[in-house]
C-alpha positions in Angstrom: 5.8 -22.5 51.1 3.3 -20.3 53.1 0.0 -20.9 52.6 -1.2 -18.0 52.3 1.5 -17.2 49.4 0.6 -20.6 47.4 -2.2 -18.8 47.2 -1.0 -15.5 45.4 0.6 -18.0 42.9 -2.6 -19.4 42.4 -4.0 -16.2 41.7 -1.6 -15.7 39.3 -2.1 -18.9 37.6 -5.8 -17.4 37.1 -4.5 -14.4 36.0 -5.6 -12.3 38.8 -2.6 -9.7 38.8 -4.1 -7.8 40.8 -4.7 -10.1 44.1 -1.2 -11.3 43.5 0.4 -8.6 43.7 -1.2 -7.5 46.9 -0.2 -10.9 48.2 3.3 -11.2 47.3 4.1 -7.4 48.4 2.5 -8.7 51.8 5.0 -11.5 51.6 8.2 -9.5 50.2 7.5 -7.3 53.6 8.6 -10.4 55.9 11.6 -11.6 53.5 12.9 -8.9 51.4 15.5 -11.5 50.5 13.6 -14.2 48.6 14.9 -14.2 45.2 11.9 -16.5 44.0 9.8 -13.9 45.1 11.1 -10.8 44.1 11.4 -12.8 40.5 7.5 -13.3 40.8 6.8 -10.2 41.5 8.7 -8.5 38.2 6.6 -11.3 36.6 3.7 -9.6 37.4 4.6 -6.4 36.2 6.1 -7.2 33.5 2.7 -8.9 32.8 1.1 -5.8 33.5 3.4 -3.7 31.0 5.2 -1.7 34.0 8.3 -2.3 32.6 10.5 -0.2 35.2 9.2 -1.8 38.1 9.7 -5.2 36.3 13.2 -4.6 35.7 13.3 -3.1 39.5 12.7 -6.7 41.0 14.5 -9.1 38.6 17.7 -7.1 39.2 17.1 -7.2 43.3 16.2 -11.4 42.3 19.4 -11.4 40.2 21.7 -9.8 42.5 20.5 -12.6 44.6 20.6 -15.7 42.6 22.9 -14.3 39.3 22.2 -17.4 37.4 18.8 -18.1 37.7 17.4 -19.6 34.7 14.0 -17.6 35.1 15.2 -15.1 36.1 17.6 -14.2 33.4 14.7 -15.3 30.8 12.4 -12.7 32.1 14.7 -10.6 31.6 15.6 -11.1 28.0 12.0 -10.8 27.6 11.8 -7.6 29.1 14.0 -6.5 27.0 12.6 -7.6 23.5 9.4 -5.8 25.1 11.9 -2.1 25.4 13.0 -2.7 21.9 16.3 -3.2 23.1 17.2 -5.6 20.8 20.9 -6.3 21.7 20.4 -6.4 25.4 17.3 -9.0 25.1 19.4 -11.6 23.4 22.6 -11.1 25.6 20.3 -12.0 28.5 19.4 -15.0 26.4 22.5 -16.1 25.6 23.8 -15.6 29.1 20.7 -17.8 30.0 21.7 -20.4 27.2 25.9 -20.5 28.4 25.3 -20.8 32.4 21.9 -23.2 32.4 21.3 -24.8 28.7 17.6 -23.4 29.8 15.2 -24.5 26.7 13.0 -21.5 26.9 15.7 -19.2 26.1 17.1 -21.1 23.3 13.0 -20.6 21.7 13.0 -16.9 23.2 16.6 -16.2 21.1 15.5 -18.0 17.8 11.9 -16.0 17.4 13.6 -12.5 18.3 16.3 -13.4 15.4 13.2 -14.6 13.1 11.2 -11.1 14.0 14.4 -8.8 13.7 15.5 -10.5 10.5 18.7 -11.9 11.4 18.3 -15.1 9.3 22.0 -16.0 8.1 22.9 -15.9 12.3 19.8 -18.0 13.4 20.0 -20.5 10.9 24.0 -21.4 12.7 21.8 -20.9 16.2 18.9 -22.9 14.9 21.1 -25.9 14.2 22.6 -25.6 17.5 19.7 -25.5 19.0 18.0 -28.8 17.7 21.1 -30.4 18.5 20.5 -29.8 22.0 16.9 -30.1 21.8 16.0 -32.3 18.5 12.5 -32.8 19.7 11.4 -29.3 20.5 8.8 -28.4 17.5 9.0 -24.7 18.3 13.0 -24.8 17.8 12.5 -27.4 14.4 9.6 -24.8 13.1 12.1 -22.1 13.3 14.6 -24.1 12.2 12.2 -24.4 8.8 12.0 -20.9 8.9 15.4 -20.0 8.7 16.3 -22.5 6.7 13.4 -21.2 3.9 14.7 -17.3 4.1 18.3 -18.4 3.3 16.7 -20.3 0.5 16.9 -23.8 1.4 13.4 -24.1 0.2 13.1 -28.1 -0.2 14.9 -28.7 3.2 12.2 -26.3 4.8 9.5 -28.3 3.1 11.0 -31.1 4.3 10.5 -30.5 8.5 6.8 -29.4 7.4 5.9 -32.3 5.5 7.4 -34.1 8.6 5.2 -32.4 11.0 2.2 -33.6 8.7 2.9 -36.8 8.3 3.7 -37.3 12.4 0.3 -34.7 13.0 2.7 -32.3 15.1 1.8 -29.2 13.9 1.1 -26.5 16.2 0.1 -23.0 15.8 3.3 -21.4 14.3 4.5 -24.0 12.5 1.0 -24.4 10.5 1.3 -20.9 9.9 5.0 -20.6 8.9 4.6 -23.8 6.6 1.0 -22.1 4.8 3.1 -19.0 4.0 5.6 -21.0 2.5 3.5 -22.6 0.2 1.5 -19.4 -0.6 5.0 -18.0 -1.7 5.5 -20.9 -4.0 2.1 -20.3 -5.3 1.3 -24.4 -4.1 -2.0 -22.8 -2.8 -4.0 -25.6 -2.2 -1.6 -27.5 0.1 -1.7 -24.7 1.8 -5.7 -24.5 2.3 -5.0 -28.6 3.5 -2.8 -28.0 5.7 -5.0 -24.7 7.9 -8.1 -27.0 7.0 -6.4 -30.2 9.0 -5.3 -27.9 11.7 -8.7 -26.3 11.8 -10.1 -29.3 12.4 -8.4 -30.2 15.7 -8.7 -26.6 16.4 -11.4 -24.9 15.1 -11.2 -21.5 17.1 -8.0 -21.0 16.6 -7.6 -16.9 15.4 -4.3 -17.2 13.6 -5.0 -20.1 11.5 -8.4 -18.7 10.7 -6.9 -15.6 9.7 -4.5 -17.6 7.6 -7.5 -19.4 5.7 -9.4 -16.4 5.8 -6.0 -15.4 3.6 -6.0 -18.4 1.4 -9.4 -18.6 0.8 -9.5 -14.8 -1.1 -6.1 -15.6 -2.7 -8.0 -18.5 -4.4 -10.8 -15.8 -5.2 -13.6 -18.2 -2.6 -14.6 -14.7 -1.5 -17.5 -17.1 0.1 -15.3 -19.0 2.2 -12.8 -16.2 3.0 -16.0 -13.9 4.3 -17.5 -17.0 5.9 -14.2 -17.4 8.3 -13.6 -14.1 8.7 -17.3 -13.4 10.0 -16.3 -16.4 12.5 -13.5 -14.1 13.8 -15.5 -11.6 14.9 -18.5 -14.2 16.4 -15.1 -15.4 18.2 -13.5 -12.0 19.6 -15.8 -9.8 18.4 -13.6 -6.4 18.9 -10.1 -8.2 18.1 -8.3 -5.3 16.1 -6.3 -7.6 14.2 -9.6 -9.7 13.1 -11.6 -6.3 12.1 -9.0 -4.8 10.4 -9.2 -8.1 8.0 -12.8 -8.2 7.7 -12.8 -4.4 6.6 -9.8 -4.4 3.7 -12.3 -7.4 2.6 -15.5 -6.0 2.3 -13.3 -2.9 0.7 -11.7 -5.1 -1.8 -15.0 -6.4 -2.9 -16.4 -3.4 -2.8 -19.2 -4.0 -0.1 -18.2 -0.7 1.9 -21.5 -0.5 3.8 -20.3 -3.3 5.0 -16.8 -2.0 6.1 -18.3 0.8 7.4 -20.6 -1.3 9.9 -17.0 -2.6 11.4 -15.3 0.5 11.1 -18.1 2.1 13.7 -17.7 -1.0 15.8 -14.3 -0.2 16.4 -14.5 3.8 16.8 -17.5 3.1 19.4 -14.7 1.0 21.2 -11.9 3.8 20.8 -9.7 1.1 19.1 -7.2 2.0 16.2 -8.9 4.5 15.4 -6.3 6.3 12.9 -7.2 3.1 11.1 -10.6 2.2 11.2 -11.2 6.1 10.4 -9.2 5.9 7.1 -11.3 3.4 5.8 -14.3 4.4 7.0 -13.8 8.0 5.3 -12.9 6.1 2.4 -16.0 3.9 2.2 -17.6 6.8 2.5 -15.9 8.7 -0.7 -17.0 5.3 -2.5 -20.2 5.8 -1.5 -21.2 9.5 -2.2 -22.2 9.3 1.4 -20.6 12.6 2.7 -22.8 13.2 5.3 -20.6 13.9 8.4 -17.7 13.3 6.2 -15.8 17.0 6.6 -15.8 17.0 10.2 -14.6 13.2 10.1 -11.5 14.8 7.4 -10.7 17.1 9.8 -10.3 14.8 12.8 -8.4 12.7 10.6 -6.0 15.2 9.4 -5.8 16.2 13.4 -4.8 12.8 14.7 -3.0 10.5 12.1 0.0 9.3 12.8 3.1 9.0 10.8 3.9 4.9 11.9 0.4 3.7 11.2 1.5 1.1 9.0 -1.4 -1.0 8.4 -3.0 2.1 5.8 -2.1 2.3 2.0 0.2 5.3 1.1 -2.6 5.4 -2.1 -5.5 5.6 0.6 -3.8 9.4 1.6 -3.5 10.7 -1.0 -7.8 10.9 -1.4 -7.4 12.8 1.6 -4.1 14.5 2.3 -2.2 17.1 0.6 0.5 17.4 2.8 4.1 16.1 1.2 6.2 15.9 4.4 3.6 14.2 6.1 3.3 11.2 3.4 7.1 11.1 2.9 7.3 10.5 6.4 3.8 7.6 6.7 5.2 6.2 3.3 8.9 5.2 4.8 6.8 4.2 7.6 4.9 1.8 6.0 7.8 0.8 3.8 9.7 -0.5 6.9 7.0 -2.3 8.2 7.4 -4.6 4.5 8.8 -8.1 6.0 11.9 -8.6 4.0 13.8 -11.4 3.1 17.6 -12.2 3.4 17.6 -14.7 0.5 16.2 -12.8 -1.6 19.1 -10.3 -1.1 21.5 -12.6 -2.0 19.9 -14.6 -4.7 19.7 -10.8 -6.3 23.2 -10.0 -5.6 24.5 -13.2 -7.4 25.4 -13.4 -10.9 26.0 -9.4 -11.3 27.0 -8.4 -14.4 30.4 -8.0 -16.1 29.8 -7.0 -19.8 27.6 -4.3 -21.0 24.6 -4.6 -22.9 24.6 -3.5 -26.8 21.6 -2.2 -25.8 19.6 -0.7 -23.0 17.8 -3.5 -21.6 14.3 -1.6 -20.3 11.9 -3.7 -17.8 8.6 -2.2 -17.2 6.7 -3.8 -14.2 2.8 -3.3 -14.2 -0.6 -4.9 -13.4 -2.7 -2.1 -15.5 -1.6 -3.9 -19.1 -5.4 -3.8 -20.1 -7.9 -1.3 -20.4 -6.5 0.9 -17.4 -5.8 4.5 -17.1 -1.8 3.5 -17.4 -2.6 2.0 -20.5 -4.1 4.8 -21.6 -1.2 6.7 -21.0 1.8 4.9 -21.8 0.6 2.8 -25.0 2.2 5.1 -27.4 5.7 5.0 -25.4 6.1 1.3 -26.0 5.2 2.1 -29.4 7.8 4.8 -29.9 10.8 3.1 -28.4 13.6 3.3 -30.4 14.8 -0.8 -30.8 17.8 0.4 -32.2 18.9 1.5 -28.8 16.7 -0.1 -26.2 15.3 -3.6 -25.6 12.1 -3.4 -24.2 10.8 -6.0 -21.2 7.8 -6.2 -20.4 6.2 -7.6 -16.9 2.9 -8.4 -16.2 1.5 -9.0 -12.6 -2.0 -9.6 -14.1 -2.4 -11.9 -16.9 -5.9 -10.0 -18.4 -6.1 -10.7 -22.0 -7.4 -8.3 -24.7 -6.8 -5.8 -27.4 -4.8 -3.6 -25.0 -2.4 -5.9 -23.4 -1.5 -7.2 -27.1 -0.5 -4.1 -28.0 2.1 -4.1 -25.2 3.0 -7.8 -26.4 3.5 -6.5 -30.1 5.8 -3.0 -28.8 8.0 -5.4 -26.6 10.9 -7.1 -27.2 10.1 -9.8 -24.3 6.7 -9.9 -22.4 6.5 -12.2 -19.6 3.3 -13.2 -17.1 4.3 -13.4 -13.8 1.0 -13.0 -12.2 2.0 -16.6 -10.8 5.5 -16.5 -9.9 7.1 -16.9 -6.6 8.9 -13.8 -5.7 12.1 -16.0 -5.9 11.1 -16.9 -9.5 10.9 -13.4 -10.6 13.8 -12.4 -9.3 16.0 -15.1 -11.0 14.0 -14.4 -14.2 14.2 -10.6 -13.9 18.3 -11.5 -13.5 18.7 -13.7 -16.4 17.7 -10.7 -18.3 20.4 -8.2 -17.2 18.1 -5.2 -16.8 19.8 -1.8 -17.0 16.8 0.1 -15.8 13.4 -1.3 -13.8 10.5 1.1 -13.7 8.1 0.6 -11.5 4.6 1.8 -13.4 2.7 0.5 -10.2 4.1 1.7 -7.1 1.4 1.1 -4.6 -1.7 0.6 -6.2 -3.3 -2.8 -6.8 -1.2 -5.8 -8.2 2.0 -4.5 -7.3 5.0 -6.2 -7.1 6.8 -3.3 -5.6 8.8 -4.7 -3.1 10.5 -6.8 -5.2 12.4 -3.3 -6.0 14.1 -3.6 -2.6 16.5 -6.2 -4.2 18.7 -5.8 -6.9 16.5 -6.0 -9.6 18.5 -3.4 -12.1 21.3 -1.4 -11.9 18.7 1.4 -12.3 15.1 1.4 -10.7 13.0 4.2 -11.1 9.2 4.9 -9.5 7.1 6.2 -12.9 3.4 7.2 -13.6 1.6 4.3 -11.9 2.0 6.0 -8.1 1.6 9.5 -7.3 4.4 10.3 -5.0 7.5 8.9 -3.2 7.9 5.3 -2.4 9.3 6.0 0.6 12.5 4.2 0.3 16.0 5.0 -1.5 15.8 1.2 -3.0 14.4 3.6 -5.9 16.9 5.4 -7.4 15.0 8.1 -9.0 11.4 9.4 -9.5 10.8 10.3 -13.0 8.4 13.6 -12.7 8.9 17.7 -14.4 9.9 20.5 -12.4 5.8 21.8 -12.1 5.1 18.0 -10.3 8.1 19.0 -8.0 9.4 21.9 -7.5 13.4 22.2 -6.6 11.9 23.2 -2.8 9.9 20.2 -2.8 13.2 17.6 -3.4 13.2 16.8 0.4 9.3 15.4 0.2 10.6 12.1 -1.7 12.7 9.6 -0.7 14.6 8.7 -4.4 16.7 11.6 -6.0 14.1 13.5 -8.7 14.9 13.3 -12.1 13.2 15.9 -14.6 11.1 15.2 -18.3 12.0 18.4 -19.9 8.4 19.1 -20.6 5.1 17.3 -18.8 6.0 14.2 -17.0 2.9 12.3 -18.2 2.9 10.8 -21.5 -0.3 11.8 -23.9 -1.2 11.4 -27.3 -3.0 14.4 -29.0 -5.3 13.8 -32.1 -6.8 15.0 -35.0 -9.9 16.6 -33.5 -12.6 15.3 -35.6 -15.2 14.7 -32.3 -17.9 17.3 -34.1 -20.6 15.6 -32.1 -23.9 16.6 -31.2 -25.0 16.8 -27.6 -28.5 15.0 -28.4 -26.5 12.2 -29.6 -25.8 11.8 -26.1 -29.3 12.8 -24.7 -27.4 16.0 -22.9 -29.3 19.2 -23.0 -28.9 21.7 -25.8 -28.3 25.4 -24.6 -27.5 24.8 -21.5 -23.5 25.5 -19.9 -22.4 22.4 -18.8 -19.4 21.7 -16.4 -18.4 18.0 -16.1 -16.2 15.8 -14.1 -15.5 12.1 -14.9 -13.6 11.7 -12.1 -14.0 8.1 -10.1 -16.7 9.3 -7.2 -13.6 8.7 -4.2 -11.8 11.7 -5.9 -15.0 13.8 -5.1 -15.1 15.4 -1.9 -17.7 17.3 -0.5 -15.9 20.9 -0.1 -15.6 20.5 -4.0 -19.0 19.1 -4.7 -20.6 21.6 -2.3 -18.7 24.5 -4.7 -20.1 23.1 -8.3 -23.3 23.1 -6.4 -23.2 26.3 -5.4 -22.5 27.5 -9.0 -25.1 25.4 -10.0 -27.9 27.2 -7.2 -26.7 30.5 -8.4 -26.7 30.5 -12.1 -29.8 28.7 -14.3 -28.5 27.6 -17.1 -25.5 25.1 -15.6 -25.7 21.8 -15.5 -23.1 19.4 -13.9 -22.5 15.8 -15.4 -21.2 13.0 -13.4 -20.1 9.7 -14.6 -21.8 7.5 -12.1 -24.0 4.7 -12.3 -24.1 3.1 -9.4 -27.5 3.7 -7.8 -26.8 3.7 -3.8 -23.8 6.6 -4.5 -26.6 8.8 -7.0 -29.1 8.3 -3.9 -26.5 9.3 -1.3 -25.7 12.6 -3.6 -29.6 12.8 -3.8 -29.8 13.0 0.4 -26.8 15.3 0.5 -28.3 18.0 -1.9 -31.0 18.0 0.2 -29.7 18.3 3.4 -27.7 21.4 1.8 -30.5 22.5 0.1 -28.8 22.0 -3.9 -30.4 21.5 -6.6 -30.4 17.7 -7.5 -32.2 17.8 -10.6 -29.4 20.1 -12.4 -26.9 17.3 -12.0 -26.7 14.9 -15.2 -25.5 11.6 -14.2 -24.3 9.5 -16.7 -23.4 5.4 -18.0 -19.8 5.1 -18.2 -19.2 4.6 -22.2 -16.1 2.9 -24.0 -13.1 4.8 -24.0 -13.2 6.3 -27.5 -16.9 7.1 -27.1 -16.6 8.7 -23.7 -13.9 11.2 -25.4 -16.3 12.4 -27.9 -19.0 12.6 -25.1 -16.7 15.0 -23.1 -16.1 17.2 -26.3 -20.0 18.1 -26.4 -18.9 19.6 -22.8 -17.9 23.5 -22.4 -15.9 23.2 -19.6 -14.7 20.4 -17.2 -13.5 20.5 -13.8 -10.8 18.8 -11.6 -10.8 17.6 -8.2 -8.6 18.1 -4.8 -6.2 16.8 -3.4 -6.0 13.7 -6.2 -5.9 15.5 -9.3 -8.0 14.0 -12.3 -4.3 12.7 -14.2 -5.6 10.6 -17.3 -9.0 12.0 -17.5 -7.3 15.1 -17.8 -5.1 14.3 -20.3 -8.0 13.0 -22.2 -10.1 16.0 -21.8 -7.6 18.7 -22.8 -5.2 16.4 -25.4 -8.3 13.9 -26.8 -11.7 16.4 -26.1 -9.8 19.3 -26.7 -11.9 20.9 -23.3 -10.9 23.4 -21.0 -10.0 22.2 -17.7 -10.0 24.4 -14.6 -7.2 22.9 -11.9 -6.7 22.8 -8.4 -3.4 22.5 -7.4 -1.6 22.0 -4.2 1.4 20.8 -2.3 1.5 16.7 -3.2 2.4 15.5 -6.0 -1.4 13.9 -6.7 -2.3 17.5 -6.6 0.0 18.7 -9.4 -0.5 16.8 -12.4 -3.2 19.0 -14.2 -1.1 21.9 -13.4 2.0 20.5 -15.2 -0.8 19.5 -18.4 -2.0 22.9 -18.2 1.6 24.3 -17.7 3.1 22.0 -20.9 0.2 23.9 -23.0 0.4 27.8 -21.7 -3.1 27.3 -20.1 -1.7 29.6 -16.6 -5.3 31.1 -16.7 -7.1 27.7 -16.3 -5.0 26.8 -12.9 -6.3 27.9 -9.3 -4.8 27.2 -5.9 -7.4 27.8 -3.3 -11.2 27.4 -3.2 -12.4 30.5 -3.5 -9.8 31.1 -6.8 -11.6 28.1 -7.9 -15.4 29.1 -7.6 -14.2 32.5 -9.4 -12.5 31.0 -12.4 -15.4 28.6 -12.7 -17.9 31.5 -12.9 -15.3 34.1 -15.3 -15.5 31.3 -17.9 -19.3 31.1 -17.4 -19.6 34.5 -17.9 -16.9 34.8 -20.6 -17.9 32.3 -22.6 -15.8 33.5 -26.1 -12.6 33.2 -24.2 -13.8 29.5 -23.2 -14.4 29.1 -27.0 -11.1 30.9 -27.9 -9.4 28.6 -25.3 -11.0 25.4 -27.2 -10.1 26.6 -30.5 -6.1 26.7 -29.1 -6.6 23.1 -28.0 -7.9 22.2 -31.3 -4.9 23.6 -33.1 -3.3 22.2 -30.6 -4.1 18.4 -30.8 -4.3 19.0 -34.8 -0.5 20.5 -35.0 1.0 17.9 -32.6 0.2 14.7 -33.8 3.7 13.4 -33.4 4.0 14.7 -29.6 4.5 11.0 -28.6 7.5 10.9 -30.9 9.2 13.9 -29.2 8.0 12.3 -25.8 9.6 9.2 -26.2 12.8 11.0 -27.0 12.5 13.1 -24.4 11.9 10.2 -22.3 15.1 8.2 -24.1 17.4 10.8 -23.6 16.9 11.2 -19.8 16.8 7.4 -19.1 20.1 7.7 -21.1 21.7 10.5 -18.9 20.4 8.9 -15.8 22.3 5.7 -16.5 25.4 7.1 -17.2 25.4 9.5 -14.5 24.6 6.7 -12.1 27.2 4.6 -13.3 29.6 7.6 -12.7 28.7 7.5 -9.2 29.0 4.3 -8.5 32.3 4.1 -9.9 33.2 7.3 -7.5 
């Protein structure tokens, strides 16, 4: 070989793709014949992401030399790159049929791992270690395969045989930890990165995956002590700062979060991401400094496929239904699933009916939770005579609230520490007619479990405000105020309709005759309230009580905050817009029933845009008997005190804009004996419809009812 073109492949060794290039083009110029060469050269771009030059020169190489190995490998890989899927693994299989080439027996088995074709590559995986029954990349995938089509101990079996021989390399170490984090065998899985870690100790991905462990076993030490190592490694990796941020978010040190977050913007690196969560540390904060401009950018510039943000996050921040139907089936896609799964759910269907309709709620918020709140009295109304109730808890949280979910069941299980395989096999034993969903996407979900068959009926209910983002829901249980019949085409599951308010509520005898001084609040003075959690409060709302507040003397505005660092940033805020701090009347969360009666002392509360207040304002107009003024928009988050205030012939307490809303705030101000007249209505109200849970859950019964058989029509069809 040439001298001077050993050294162009040196170069590229180095990976200077640059001086090779220039070097082999030099070269190609005296033999525009050399296959080898022209294969290099594709190499290069192909290295440098120029995928139509790449595909240029390994054709011109091909044409050549038709069945060289590399050549044809390069190829395949090319293709996987193009997402096109089919034509990648024909070149690998063409690869694998003319030269038994190794490489693309590996390339083939990760693209059917990645693309989910686990029933084929488990036949191709045993082909493969037949030809190559050393190879630890094709055994690890072998595991893989073999754990996905539920071979579980056999998979376990090739792991524990990599530990005991000390062969385990990057993937496998990986691929073996998630399969004991989906058995729950957590701390195997904490030996087995913590051995690897050892040999290699700056190793990203198994950091990552300890980093993982470490919080799943609640060492939020550990887990933040790795993590922090990440970024001292590769200190603007995306994938390592996107970690460290959902960390310090999840334990709630978003100053913290936000120091990562600017990192990354400074950098101009995912920044659809790293916005999000900075805007949202900043909503948890109070610190909305900067904060509008910031909102509008990120309405501007988000993307529908940015998977790696919470549906829940957008809807703090977004009123826009099309827009979240669309990021939601984004980010449902982007959910790994599981082949075995499928089939362990599709075994053992049913073939006689139930005497009764088997019901199986699934929630994490059986405790003192705002779902609790809501539903308590459903579980308590069920009519046993008809259904049989199961109940499924993703968080095992003892206390007063959860037994009363134990005592209105018919079955309540924990499975806060099953494998997902576990649940599902339990779940079937049961013969559910209907799974609801009371969680959707917000914190200890086991949502995707709906993708399997679960229920001959699943349903998304209360827990999530908006579509799922899938049709593995059949319906979503809402009224026609949440969704309009225009608005169908903004959810992914067929909408199903409570005849009255979709959210359950339980209205009481109104005996909350407090006094305000019980409660240290100011006599004789109008006060507004919100109890709101402070990320529902955004500034254009905030800056409108305020400007109320700087207008009229006698209005003070009480906030349910403690937390010293958000009242401070509130404190910098007024003055930077020149409000009136002092007129706002922050206050110590209370327990539940004594927080009602606090509210009741109030003359008028106030809602927030675009997430809607939804059990605070249940509590405020069915339990305080307050008047509520609404802002309502387009989501379904931004709806649900305009179906409360529709259920209750309250049209005059609902705005849709923000200057409606700054002059209904003021009219009741001024009118205050239509504010009193209002309050009186509730009180009759509350006091006349003491059984309004009893109707609910009929309500409720009947459309489950119709649902059911309709669907079974259809699937007869």
């Amino acid at each position: 070989m040439h001298e001077d073109l050993q050294k162009g492949i040196q170069f590229h060794k180095k990976g200077e793709l640059d001086k090779a290039e220039k070097v082999y083009l030099a070269h190609l110029e005296i033999n525009k014949k050399d296959a080898s060469l022209l294969q290099l050269i594709g190499t290069i771009y192909l290295q440098k992401n120029n995928y139509l030059l790449a595909e240029k020169y390994f054709l011109e190489s091909l044409d050549l030399q038709p069945d060289n190995p590399a050549t044809l490998n390069n190829l395949g890989i090319l293709k996987k790159k193009m997402n096109h899927i089919s034509k990648s693994l024909e070149y690998f299989e063409i690869n694998i049929n003319k030269n038994n080439f190794k490489n693309s027996w590996i390339n083939k088995s990760n693209l059917l791992i990645e693309n989910n074709k686990n029933l084929e590559g488990l036949k191709f995986s045993e082909e493969a270690i037949k030809k190559y029954p050393t190879d630890k990349k094709l055994k690890n995938n072998y595991a893989v395969f073999l754990f996905k089509c539920g071979f579980q101990k056999e998979a376990l079996d090739i792991y524990r045989d990599f530990d005991s021989q000390n062969l385990h390399f990057q993937d496998s170490c990986i691929n073996y930890s998630n399969l004991l984090i989906q058995i729950n065998n957590l701390s195997t899985a904490l030996e087995v990165t913590n051995k690897f870690i050892l040999e290699d100790n700056n190793n990203l991905e198994v950091l990552r995956q300890r980093a993982l462990i470490y919080k799943l076993l609640f060492d939020y030490n550990n887990s933040e002590k790795d993590l922090l190592k990440l970024i001292q490694i590769d200190k603007l990796n995306i994938i390592s700062n996107q970690m460290i941020v959902k960390f310090y978010i999840d334990i709630k040190k978003y100053e913290e979060a936000i120091k990562y977050c600017d990192l990354m913007l400074a950098e101009d690196k995912d920044t659809d991401f790293f916005l999000t969560k900075k805007i949202l540390c900043k909503i948890n904060l109070g610190k909305w400094k900067g904060l509008e401009e910031e909102l509008k950018i990120f309405n501007k510039n988000l993307k529908y496929d940015q998977s790696s943000i919470n549906p829940l996050s957008l809807k703090y921040i977004n009123d826009d239904p099309l827009f979240q139907k669309k990021f939601t089936e984004k980010y449902w896609d982007a959910k790994p699933k599981n082949n075995y799964l499928s089939i362990i759910s599709n075994q053992h269907d049913k073939t006689t009916k139930n005497t009764k309709i088997k019901i199986g709620y699934f929630s994490g918020d059986f405790k003192n939770h705002a779902v609790f709140h809501l539903i308590q009295d459903l579980f308590l109304n069920h009519n046993k005579s008809d259904f049989e109730i199961f109940s499924y808890s993703t968080v095992n949280k003892q206390g007063p609230e959860r037994d009363k979910i134990v005592n209105n069941s018919d079955n309540f299980y924990d499975i806060d520490k099953f494998s997902d395989e576990e649940i599902i096999k339990l779940v079937k034993s049961h013969n559910l007619d209907v799974a609801i969903d009371l969680s959707g996407y917000t914190i200890h979900n086991k949502s995707h479990l709906f993708e399997y068959n679960i229920a001959n009926l699943k349903l998304n209910y209360l827990g999530f405000p908006g579509t799922m983002g899938t049709n593995k829901y059949d319906y979503i249980l809402a009224d026609k105020n949440i969704i309009p019949s225009n608005h169908h085409n903004f959810y992914s599951e067929k909408v199903i309709y409570m005849p009255e308010t979709y959210q359950p509520f339980t209205p009481v005898e109104f005996k909350m005759n407090r006094k305000r001084s019980e409660f240290n609040l100011p006599e004789n003075i109008f006060i507004m309230g919100c109890f709101s959690r402070i990320e529902k409060i955004l500034p254009n709302i905030f800056n409108i009580w305020m400007k109320i507040i700087n207008k009229y003397e006698d209005i003070n505005l009480a906030l349910c905050i403690k937390n010293k660092v958000v009242k401070k940033n509130i404190e910098e805020y007024c003055l930077q817009k020149n409000f009136d701090f002092k007129k706002i009347i922050f206050l110590d969360p209370l327990e539940h029933e004594e927080n009602l009666k606090r509210i009741s002392t109030f003359d008028l509360y106030l809602d927030t845009y675009p997430y809607n207040g939804h059990t605070v304002i249940s509590d405020s107009l069915f339990q305080s008997c307050v008047p509520t003024i609404s802002f309502t928009g387009n989501s379904f988050a931004s709806r649900v005190s305009y179906s409360l205030l529709q259920s209750l012939e309250l049209d005059q307490l609902v705005t849709f804009n923000e200057k409606d809303y700054f002059d209904k705030i003021v009219y009741f101000y001024k009118n205050r004996e239509e504010l009193n007249s209002i309050k009186n209505n509730l009180i009759k109200f509350n006091n006349n419809n003491k059984n309004r849970m009893v109707k609910f859950t009929l309500d409720f019964e009947n459309v489950i009812k119709d649902t059911l058989l309709n669907h079974q029509k259809n699937q007869d069809r």
